[in-house]
C-alpha positions in Angstrom: 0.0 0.0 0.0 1.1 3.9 -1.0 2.3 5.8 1.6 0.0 8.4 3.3 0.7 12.0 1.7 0.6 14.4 4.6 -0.9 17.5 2.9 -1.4 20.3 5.0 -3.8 23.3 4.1 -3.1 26.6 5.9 -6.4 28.3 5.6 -10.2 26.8 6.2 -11.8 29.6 4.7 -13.4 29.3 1.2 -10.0 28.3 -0.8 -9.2 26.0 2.2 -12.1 23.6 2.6 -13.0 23.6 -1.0 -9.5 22.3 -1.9 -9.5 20.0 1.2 -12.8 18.6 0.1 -11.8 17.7 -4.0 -8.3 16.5 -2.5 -10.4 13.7 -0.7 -12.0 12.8 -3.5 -8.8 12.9 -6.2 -6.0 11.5 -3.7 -6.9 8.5 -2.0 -3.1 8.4 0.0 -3.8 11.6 0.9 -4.0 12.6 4.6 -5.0 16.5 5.1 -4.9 18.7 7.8 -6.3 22.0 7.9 -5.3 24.7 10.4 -7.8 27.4 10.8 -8.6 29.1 14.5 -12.3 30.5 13.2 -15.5 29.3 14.8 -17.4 30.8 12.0 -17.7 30.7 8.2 -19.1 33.6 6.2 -20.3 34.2 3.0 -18.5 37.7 2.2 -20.8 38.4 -1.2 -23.8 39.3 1.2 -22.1 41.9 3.3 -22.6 44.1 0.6 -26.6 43.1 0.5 -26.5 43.7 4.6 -24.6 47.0 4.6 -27.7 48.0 2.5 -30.1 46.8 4.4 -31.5 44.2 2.0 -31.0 41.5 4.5 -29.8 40.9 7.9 -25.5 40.0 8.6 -26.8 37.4 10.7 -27.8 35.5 7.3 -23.9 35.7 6.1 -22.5 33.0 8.6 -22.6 29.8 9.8 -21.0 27.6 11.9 -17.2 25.9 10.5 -17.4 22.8 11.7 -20.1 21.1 9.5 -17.9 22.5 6.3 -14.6 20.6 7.7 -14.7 17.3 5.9 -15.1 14.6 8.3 -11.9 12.5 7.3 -9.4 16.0 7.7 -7.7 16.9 10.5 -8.5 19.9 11.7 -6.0 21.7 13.7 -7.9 25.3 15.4 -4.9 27.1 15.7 -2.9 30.4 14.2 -0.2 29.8 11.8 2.9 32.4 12.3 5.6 30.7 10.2 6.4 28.4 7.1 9.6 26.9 7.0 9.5 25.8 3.3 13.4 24.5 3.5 12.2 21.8 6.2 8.5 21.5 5.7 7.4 22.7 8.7 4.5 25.7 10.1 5.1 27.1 13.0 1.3 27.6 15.2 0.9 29.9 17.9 0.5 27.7 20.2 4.7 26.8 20.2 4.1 23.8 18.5 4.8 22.8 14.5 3.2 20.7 12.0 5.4 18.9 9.3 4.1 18.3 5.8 4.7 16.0 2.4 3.1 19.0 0.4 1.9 22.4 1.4 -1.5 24.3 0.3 -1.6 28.1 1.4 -4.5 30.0 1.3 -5.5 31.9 4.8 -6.9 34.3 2.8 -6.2 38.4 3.0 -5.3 40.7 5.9 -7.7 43.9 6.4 -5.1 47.0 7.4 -7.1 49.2 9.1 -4.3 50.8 10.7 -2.8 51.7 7.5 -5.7 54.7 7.5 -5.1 57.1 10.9 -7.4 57.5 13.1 -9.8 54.9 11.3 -10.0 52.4 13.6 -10.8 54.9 16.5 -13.6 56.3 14.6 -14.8 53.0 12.9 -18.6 52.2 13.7 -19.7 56.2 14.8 -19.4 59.1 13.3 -21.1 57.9 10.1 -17.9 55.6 9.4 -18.8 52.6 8.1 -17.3 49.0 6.4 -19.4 46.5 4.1 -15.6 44.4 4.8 -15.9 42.8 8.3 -18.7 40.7 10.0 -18.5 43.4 12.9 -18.3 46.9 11.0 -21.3 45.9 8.3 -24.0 46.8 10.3 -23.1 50.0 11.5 -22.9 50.8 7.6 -26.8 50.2 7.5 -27.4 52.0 10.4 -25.3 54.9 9.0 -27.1 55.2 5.8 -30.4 55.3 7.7 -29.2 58.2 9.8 -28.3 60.1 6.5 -29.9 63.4 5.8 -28.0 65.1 3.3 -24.4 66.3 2.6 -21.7 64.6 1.1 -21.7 60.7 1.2 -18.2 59.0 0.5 -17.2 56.0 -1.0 -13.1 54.9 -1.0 -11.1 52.4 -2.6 -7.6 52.1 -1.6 -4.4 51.5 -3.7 -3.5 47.8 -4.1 -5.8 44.6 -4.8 -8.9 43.7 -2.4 -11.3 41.4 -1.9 -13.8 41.7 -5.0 -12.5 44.4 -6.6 -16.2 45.4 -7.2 -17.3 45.6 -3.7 -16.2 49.1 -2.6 -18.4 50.6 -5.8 -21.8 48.0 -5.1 -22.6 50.1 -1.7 -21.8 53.6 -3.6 -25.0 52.2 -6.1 -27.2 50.8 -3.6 -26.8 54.1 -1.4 -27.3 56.6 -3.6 -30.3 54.7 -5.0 -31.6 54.6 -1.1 -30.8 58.9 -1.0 -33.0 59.3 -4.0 -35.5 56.5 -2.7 -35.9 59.0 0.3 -35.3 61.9 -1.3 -32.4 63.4 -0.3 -30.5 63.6 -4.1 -31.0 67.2 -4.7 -29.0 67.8 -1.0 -26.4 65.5 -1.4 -23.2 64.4 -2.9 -22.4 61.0 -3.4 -18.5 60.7 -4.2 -16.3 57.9 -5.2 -13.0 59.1 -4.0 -11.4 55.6 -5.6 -7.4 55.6 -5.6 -7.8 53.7 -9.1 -8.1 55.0 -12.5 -11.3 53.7 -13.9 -14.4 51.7 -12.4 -13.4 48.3 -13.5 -10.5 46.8 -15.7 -12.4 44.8 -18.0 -13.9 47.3 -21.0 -17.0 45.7 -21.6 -18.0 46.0 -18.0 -16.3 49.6 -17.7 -18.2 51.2 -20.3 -21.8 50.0 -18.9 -20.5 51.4 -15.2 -19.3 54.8 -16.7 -22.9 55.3 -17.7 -24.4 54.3 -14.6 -22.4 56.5 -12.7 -22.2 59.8 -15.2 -26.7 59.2 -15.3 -27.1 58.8 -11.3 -24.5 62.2 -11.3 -22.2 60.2 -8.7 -18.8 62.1 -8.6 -15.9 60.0 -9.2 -12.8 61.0 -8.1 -10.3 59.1 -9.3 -6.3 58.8 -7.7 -7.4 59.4 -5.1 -6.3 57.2 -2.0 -7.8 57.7 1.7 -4.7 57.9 4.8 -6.9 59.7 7.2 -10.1 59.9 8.9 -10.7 62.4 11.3 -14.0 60.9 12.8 -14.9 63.7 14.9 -14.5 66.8 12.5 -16.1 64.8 9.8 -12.9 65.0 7.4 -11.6 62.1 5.3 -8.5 63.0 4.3 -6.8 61.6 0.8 -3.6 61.4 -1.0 -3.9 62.7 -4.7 -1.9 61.6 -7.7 -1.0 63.6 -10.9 -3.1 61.3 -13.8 -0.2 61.5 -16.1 2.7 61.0 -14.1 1.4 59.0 -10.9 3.3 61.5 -8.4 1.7 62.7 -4.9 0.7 65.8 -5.8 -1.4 67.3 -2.9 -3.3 66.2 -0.1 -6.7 67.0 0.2 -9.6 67.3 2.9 -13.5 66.7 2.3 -16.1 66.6 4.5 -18.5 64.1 4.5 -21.7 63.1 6.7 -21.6 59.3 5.5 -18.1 57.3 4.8 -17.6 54.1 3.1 -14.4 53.0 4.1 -12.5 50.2 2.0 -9.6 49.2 4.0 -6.3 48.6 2.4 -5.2 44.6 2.0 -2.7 42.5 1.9 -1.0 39.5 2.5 -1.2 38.0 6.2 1.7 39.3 8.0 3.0 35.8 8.8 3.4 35.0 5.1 5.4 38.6 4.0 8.7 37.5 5.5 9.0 33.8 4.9 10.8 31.9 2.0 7.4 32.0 -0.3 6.5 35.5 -0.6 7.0 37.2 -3.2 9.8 40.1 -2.5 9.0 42.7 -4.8 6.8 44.6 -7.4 2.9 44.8 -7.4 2.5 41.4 -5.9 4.6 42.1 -3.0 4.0 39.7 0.4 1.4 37.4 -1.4 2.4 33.8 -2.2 4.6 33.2 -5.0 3.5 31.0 -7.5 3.0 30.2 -11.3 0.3 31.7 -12.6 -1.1 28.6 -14.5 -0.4 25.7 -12.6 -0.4 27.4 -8.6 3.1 26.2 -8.0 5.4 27.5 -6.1 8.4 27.9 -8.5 11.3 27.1 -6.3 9.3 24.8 -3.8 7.9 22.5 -5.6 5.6 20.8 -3.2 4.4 24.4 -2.3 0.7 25.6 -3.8 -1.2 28.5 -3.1 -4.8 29.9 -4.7 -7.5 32.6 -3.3 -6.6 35.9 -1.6 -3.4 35.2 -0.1 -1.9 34.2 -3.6 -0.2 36.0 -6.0 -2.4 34.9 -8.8 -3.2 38.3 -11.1 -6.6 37.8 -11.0 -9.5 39.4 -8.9 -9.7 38.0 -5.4 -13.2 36.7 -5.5 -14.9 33.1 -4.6 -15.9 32.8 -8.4 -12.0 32.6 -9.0 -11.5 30.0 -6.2 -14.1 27.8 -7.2 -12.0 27.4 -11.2 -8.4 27.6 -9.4 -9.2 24.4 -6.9 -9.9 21.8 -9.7 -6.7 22.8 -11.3 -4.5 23.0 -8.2 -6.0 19.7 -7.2 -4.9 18.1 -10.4 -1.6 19.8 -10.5 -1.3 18.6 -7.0 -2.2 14.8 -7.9 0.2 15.1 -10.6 3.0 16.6 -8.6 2.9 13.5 -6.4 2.4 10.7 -8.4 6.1 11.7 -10.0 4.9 14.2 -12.7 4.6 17.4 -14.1 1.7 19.9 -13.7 -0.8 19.3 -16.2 -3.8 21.5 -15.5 -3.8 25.4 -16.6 -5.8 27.9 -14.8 -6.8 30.7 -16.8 -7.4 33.4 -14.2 -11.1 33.1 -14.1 -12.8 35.6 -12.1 -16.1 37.1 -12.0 -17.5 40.2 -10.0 -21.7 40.2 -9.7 -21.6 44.1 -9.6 -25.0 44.8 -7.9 -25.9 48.3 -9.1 -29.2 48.6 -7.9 -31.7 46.6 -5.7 -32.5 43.5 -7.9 -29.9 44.6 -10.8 -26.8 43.3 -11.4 -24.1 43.5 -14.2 -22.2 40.5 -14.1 -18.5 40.8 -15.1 -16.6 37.7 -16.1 -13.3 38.0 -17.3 -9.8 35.7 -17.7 -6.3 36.6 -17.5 -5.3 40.2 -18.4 -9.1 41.5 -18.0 -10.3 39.5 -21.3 -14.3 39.9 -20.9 -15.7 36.1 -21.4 -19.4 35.7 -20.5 -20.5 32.3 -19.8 -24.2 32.8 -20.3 -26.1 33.2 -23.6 -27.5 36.9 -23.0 -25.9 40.5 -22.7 -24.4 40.4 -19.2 -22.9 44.2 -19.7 -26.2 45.2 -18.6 -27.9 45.4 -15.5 -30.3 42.6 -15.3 -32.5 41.2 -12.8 -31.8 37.7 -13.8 -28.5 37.9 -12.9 -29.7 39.7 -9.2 -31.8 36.4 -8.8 -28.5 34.2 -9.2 -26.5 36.3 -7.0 -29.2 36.1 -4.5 -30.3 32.8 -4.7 -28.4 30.1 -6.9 -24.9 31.3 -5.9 -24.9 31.0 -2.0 -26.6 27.7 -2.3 -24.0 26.5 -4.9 -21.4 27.8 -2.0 -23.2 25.8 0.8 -24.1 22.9 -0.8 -21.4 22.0 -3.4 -18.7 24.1 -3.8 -17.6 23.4 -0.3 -17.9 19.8 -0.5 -15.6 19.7 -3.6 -19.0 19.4 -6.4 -18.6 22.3 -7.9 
């Protein structure tokens, strides 16, 4: 009989137990361990639908343990360290776990303290977050206490978690303002530190329209480094367009703020042997882009947030990189080569309205490719009925238990 494989998976967030879950079903020798300290599981796409008061957070989370698959070994501790050179993780606890072959994917780390004075002012003051469990529901609660004056949306520099996120709750809110009719007295401003709404074209040109009809001021390069909760300011740095140089900082008022924290990759990963050490991708997990490889560890894979995939961050690019990582994996240790490509799949259901979505769906190097056979660069209510209903119960029902 084969050898068990000890395969241990750093992460039991969506990445995590999806790949856990196919790995049982494509490795027999395999024995997987997952280490993950969370209680809870959350489904992230709704927080945007509960920061707007379409539904309650409370219906974003459930409890981990029924998505652990039985057979793995789960391990409810921290990891702080990965020793690549002797196949080892250091836990917080003191103690290490040794490995055949390694799977990272813990996910991203929020860094609210990269923004002063937001975490002091986090949760009052109208400051609000559709990107935690614990800061969503203040955002409802601020947009009810709304009555006018400018209402702020930011995006910071670097990648985050569904790169279409920070702009859904800029839509839904200024649709509630002119629900309640408050337009004509306020301002609602997307003070993004980007350059345009989205990267794909197709999708960009339907969101340019939305934004320039609804009279939503978009303020491009534009990044947020301070809030000053109780004088109402956000304060952002400003880039020259052409030339990308800080040019001038500048102060706006506002009576509502979105905030989207900066990201990056957990802190435990930025300084081991696997990182990345420079350029765009910078702390995330080094790998190659097709088959999820680490390119000098070779029993090293990573997919998700934490990687340094050039893709969007989003569950709809998990649930195309775990079938190929699984497979590259299998591969890798029966004695071959990689022979699975992923093509950087990702997809963004950009709710623009309540009960209208655009749904963006795009490969490697923003290449628009639709999978369904009508006009997705459009706001359409089928595609709010998937997002609402047939996508979390895919999640739940399959795509955690390795079916789809």
């Amino acid at each position: 009989m084969a050898s068990r494989q000890q395969i241990v998976i750093i992460g039991g967030g969506t990445a995590g137990i999806t790949v856990a879950a196919r790995i049982l079903k494509a490795i027999k020798t395999a024995d997987v361990t997952i280490i993950e300290p969370a209680k809870k599981h959350y489904y992230q796409s709704f927080w945007t639908l509960a920061g707007a008061g379409m539904m309650k957070k409370e219906a974003t989370v459930k409890n981990e343990a029924p998505y652990i698959p039985k057979k793995v070994n789960w391990v409810k501790d921290y990891a702080t360290d990965i020793d690549p050179d002797n196949n080892s993780v250091s836990l917080k606890n003191g103690s290490n776990v040794s490995y055949d072959y390694l799977i990272v994917a813990p996910g991203i780390q929020l860094d609210w303290d990269k923004v002063k004075g937001l975490k002091e002012t986090m949760g009052k003051n109208g400051v609000g977050s559709n990107y935690s469990y614990e800061t969503v529901g203040y955002t409802w609660k601020a947009l009810q206490n709304f009555k006018g004056g400018n209402a702020i949306f930011t995006n910071p520099l670097g990648q985050v978690k569904c790169g279409g996120a920070p702009q859904k709750i800029m839509y839904l809110s200024e649709r509630y303002i002119a629900k309640n009719g408050l337009k004509d007295k306020s301002n609602v401003i997307g003070a993004f530190a980007g350059t345009i709404m989205l990267g794909v074209p197709e999708i960009n040109k339907v969101l340019n329209k939305i934004v320039a009809e609804r009279n939503i001021d978009m303020r491009f390069y534009h990044n947020l480094v301070e809030v000053r909760g109780n004088e109402k300011l956000a304060i952002f740095d400003v880039r020259d367009p052409q030339t990308g140089e800080h040019i001038k900082q500048e102060e706006i008022e506002f009576n509502l703020l979105h905030v989207t924290p900066p990201q990056s990759s957990p802190d435990f990963i930025k300084n081991t042997k696997i990182a990345v050490a420079d350029g765009p991708h910078k702390g995330y997990v080094e790998v190659d882009s097709k088959t999820m490889q680490h390119p000098k560890y070779k029993n090293v894979f990573s997919l998700g947030d934490a990687s340094a995939l050039p893709t969007a961050k989003t569950a709809a690019a998990i649930r195309k990189q775990a079938p190929v990582l699984v497979q590259n994996l299998k591969d890798v240790v029966e004695g071959k080569e990689p022979s699975k490509a992923y093509k950087g799949y990702s997809a963004c259901a950009i709710i623009t309205q309540p009960k209208k979505v655009v749904f963006a769906e795009f490969l490697y190097g923003n290449k628009y490719k639709p999978t369904f056979p009508m006009d997705q660069a459009k706001e359409r209510f089928d595609m709010y009925l998937m997002k609402r209903y047939m996508l979390p119960f895919m999640y739940w029902n399959f795509m955690l238990k390795g079916l789809a």
